[in-house]
C-alpha positions in Angstrom: 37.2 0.2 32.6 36.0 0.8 29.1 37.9 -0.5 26.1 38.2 3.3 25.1 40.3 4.7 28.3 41.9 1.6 28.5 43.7 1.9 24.9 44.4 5.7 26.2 45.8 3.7 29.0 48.4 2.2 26.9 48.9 5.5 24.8 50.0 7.2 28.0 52.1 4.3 28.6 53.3 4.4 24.9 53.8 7.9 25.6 56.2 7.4 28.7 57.8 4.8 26.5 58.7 7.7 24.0 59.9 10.3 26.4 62.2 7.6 27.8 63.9 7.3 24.3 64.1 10.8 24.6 66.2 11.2 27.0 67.9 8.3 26.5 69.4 10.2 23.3 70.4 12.7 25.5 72.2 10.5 27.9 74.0 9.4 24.8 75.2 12.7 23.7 76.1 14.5 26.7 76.4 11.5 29.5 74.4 11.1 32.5 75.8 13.7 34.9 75.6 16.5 32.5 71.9 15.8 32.1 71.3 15.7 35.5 72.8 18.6 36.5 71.5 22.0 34.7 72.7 21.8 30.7 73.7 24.8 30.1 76.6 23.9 28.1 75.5 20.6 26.6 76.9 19.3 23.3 74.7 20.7 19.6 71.8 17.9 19.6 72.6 14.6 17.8 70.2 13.9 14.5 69.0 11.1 16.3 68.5 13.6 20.0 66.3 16.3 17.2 64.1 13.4 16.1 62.8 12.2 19.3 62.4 15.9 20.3 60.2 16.0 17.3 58.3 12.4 17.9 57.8 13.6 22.0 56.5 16.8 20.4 53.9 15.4 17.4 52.9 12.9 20.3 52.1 15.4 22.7 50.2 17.6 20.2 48.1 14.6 19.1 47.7 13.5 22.6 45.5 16.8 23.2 43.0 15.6 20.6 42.4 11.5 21.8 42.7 11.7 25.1 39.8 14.6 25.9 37.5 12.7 23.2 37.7 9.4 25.1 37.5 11.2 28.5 34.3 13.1 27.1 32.9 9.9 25.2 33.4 8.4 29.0 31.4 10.9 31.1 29.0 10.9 28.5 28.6 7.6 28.4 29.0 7.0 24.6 30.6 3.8 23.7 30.1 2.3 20.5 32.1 0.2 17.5 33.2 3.8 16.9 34.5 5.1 19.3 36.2 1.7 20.0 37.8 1.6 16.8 38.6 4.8 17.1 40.7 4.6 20.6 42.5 1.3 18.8 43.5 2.6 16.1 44.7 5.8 17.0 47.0 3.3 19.8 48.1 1.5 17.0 48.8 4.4 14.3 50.8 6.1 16.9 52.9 2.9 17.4 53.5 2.5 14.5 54.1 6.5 13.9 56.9 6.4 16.4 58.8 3.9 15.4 58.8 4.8 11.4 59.6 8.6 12.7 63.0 7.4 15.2 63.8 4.7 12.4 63.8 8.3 10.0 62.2 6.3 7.2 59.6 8.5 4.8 56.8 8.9 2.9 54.7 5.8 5.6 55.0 8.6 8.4 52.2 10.6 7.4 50.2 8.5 6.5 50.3 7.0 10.1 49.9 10.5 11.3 46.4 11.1 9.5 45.4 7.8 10.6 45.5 8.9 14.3 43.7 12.0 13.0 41.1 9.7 11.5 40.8 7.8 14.9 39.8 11.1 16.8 37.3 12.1 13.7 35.5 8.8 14.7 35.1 9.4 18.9 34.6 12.8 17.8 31.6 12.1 15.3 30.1 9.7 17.9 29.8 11.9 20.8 27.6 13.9 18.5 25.3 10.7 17.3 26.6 11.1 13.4 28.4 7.5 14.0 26.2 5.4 16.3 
């Protein structure tokens, strides 16, 4: 296994890891049984429960950009420094991304954010030979 699908290995994994603390919040709020059963009367969302709704949700919309690239840079057959660096740091910006955005501290989050954007730019400019 490339170094590529294996870092989108762990961001699946770090992904899971996220929609865990997801529903753990939930759990919190409402208790187990009325999560399991069909929460139509739950409690209004904690500020904590809205957060991780919003980190599952940025993570999912970023997840649509890394993990095609490295699939595509896979069946293509393109690995290089890029697209390496690329799969690594968008692992570790995303990380770091969830635990600045469930800790609710500022200003750092976005930063992290464009970072993973910047890891896609580079599998994305090396599929197309600009970063060899």
């Amino acid at each position: 296994m490339t170094a590529e699908l294996t870092y989108l290995a762990y961001t699946i994994a770090l992904f899971f890891v996220v929609v865990l603390v997801q529903a753990s919040t939930g759990i919190q709020n409402n208790g187990g049984l009325a999560m399991a059963n069909n929460r139509d009367n739950l409690k209004p969302p904690t500020t904590m429960q809205l957060r991780a709704k919003r980190l599952v949700d940025n993570f999912r919309e970023n997840l649509w950009f890394f993990a095609p690239l490295v699939l595509i840079a896979n069946a293509a057959d393109i690995s290089n420094q890029w697209t390496v660096l690329g799969a690594q740091l968008f692992f570790w910006s995303r990380l770091a991304h969830a635990v600045w955005y469930i800790a609710g501290w500022p200003i750092v989050r976005p930063l992290l954010w464009l970072a993973g954007i910047v890891a896609c730019a580079l599998i994305f400019l090396s599929l197309f030979g600009i970063l060899a």
